[in-house]
C-alpha positions in Angstrom: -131.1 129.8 86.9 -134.7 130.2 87.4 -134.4 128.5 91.3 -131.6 130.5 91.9 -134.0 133.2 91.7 -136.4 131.9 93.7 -134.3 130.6 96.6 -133.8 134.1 98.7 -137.9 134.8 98.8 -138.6 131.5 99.9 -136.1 131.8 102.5 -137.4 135.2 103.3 -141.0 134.2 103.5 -140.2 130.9 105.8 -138.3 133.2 108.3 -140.5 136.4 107.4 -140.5 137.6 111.4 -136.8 137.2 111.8 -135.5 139.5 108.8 -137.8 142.5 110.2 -137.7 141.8 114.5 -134.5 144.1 115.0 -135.1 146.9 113.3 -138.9 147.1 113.1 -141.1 144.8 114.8 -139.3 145.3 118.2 -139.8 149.3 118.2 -143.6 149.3 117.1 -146.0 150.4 119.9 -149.7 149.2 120.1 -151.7 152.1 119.1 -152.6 154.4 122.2 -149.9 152.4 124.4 -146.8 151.6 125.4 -147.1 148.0 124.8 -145.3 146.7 122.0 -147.0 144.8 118.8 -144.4 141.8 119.0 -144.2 139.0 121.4 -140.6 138.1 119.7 -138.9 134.8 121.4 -135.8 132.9 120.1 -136.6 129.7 118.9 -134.0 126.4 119.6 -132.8 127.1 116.0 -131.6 130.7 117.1 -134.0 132.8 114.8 -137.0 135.3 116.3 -140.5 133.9 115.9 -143.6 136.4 117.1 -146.7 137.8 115.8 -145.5 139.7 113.3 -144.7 138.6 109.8 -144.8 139.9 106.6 -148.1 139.8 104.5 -150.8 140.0 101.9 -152.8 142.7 102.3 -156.1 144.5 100.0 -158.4 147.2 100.4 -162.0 146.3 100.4 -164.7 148.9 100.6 -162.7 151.2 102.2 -161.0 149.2 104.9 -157.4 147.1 104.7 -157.8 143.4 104.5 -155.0 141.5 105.8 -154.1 137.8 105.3 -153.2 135.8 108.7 -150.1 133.4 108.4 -152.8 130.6 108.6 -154.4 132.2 105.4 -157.3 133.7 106.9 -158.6 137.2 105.9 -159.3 139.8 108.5 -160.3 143.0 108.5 -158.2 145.8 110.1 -159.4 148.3 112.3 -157.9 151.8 111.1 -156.8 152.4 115.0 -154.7 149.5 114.9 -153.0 150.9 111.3 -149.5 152.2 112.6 -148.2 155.4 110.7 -144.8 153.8 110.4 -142.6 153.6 107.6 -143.0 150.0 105.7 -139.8 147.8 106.1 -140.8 146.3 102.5 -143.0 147.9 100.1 -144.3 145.3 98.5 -146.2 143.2 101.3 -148.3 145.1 104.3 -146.9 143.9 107.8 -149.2 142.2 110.5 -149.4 141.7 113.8 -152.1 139.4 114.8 -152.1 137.1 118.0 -155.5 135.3 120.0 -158.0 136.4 116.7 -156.7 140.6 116.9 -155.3 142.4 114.7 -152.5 144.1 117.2 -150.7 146.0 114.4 -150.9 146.5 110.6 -148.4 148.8 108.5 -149.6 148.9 104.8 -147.8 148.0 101.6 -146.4 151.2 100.3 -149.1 152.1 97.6 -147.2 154.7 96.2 -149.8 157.8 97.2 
């Protein structure tokens, strides 16, 4: 019982990018441009890969920390902190390509 329970987040966090490129990921905008935070391609398997994924994210002193898929932390600059509405509420959502933070939606913190 207790993998069956586990199963669908594993799943989810392996293909992370492809569960949120659609409806999300595609749409955001870099801040201040026209130029959107994913660079989604189809991979040979058929899902969406890009540079947006689902994450861990924390405040420290007053600025959002955010978790890279390679497990680095990084700090976000608040004009690349999109004021759209969070996909899932429980992890922040990054986009992060050549060492910059392109995009960043926080967890929903309930304030």
């Amino acid at each position: 019982m207790l993998g069956f329970a586990w199963a669908p987040k594993a799943r989810a966090q392996a293909n992370g990018h492809h569960l949120y490129h659609a409806d999300y990921y595609s749409k955001w905008k870099q801040p201040g441009t026209d130029t959107s935070c994913c660079n989604g391609k189809e991979t040979k398997d058929g899902n969406i890969g890009g540079d947006c994924y689902p994450t861990t994210a924390e405040v420290r002193d007053g600025h959002w920390w955010a978790k890279t898929d390679d497990g680095q932390w990084v700090v976000v600059p608040y004009d690349r902190i999109l004021p759209e509405r969070n996909p899932d509420i429980e992890r922040a959502h990054l986009c992060f390509s050549y060492g910059r933070v392109l995009c960043f939606v926080p967890p929903n913190t309930g304030t």
